[in-house]
C-alpha positions in Angstrom: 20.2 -5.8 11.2 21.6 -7.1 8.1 20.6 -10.0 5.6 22.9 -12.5 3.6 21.8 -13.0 -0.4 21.0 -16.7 0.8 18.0 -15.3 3.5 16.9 -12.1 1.1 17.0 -14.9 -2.1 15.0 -17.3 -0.2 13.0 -14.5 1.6 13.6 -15.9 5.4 13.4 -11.7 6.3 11.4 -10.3 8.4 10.5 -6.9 10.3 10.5 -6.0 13.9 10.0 -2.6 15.3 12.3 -1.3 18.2 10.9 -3.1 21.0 11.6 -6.6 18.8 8.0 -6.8 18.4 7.7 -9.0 15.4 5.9 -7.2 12.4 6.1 -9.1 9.2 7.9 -12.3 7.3 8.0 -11.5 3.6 8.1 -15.0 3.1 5.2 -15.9 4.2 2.8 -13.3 3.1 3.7 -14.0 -0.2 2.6 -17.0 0.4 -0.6 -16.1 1.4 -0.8 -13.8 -1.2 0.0 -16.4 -4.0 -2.9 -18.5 -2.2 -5.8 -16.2 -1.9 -4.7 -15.6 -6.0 -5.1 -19.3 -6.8 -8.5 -19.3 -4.6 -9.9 -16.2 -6.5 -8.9 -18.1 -10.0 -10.5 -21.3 -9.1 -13.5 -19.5 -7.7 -13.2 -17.2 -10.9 -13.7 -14.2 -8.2 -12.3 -10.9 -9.0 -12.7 -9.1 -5.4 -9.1 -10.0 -4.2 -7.6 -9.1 -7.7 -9.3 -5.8 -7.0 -8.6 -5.3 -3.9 -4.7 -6.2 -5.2 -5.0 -3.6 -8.0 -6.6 -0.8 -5.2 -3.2 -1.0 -2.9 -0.9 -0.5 -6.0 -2.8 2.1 -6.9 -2.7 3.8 -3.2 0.7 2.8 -2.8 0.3 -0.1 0.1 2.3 -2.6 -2.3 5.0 -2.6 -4.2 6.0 -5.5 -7.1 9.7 -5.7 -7.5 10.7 -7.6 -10.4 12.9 -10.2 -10.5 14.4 -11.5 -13.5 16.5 -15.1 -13.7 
């Protein structure tokens, strides 16, 4: 399956394994992940910061960097 720049810019991809079992929409788990940030902030909570800073450390997430 293939993506257009318009659905990877606006990240409307998502993952399915072989049986079209849906896995994953980028899109929206990074906005999930921008939310739990802005609760941890407001809550001044550093768990899910360190929980963020564990998988980057063990390789479950990635940051790619974007620059406009």
């Amino acid at each position: 399956m293939g993506y257009f720049y318009q659905d990877w810019k606006n990240k409307k991809m998502s993952v399915e394994d072989s049986e079209g079992q849906f896995i994953m929409n980028f899109g929206e788990a990074e906005k999930s992940m921008i939310g739990n940030l802005e609760t941890a902030i407001a809550k001044k909570d550093t768990s899910y910061m360190e929980y963020i800073k564990d998988c980057l450390e063990k390789g479950k997430l990635e940051l790619k960097w974007n620059i406009s």
